[in-house]
MARGU-557553 format. One record per residue (C-alpha): y negated, z, x. Coordinates in steps of 0.1 Angstrom, whole numbers, padded with zeros to 4 digits, always signed. Layout:
YZX;...
END
This chain:
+0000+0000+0000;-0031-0009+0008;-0058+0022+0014;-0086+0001+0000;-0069-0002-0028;-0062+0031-0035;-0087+0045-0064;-0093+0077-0051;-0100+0099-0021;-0075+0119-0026;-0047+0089-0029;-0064+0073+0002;-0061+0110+0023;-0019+0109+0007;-0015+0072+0020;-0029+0083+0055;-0009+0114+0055;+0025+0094+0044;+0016+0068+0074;+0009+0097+0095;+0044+0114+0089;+0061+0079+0090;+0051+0074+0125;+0057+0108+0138;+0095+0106+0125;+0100+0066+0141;+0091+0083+0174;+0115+0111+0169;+0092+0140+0172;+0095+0171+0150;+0058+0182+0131;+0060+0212+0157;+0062+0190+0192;+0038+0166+0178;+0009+0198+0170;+0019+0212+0202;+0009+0176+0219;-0019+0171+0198;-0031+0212+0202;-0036+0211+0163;-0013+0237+0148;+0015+0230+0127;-0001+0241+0097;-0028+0215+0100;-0005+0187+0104;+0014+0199+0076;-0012+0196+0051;-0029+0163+0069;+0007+0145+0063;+0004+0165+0026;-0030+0145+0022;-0051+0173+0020;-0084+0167+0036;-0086+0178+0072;-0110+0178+0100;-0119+0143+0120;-0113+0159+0151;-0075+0168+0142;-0070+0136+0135;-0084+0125+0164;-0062+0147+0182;-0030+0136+0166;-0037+0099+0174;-0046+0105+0212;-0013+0124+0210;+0007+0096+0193;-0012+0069+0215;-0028+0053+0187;-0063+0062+0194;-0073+0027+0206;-0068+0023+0166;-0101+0039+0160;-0120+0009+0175;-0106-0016+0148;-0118+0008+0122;-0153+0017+0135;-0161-0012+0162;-0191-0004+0186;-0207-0034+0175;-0206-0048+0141;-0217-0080+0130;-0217-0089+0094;-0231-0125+0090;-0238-0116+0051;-0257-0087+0064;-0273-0109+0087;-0290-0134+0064;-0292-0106+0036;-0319-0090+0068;-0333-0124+0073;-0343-0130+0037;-0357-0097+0035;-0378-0104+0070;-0387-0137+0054;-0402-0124+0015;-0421-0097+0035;-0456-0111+0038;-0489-0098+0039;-0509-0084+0010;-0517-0109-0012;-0495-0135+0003;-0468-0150-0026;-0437-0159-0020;-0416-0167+0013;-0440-0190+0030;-0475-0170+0020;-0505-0182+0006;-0509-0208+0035;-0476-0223+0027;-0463-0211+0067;-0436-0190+0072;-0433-0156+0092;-0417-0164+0121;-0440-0200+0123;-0470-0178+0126;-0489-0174+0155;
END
């Protein structure tokens, strides 16, 4: 299941928990070794994989610990481009003019970045 998807916080904080789990069983470590690794306690992890919310940094732990932080960067890039953002900005930039300017272009019929 997609987390998107999901309608709720709560479902999307299950899904992650449920992936969580899921991983921590295929590499064969018990919820104990992988708090120990992680220096979360086994109660956190318990109620992460339970979906109940939990700190960022615990699961920021846990994923350094399960070698999956690298993951992070697909989620939250350092740069993000958006070209619909990008023209969304340049249209704004463009129908800002001056007082008593209409329009894109102004009263003089020139537009923003054409002016001197």
């Amino acid at each position: 299941m997609k987390i998107h998807e999901l309608g709720t916080s709560s479902a999307r904080l299950g899904e992650l928990g449920r992936r969580l789990a899921l991983v921590r069983r295929q590499r064969g470590l018990a919820q104990e070794e992988l708090a120990e690794r992680a220096g979360v306690g086994v109660a956190t992890l318990r109620r992460i994989e339970d979906g109940k919310d939990a700190r960022l940094g615990s699961w920021l732990r846990l994923l350094q610990a399960l070698d999956m932080l690298a993951g992070v960067d697909l989620v939250l890039p350092a740069e993000f481009r958006s070209p619909r953002a990008e023209v969304q900005g340049r249209r704004r930039r463009r129908t800002r003019g001056a007082p008593g300017e209409t329009g894109s272009a102004g009263a003089q019929g020139v537009w923003e970045d054409e002016r001197p």
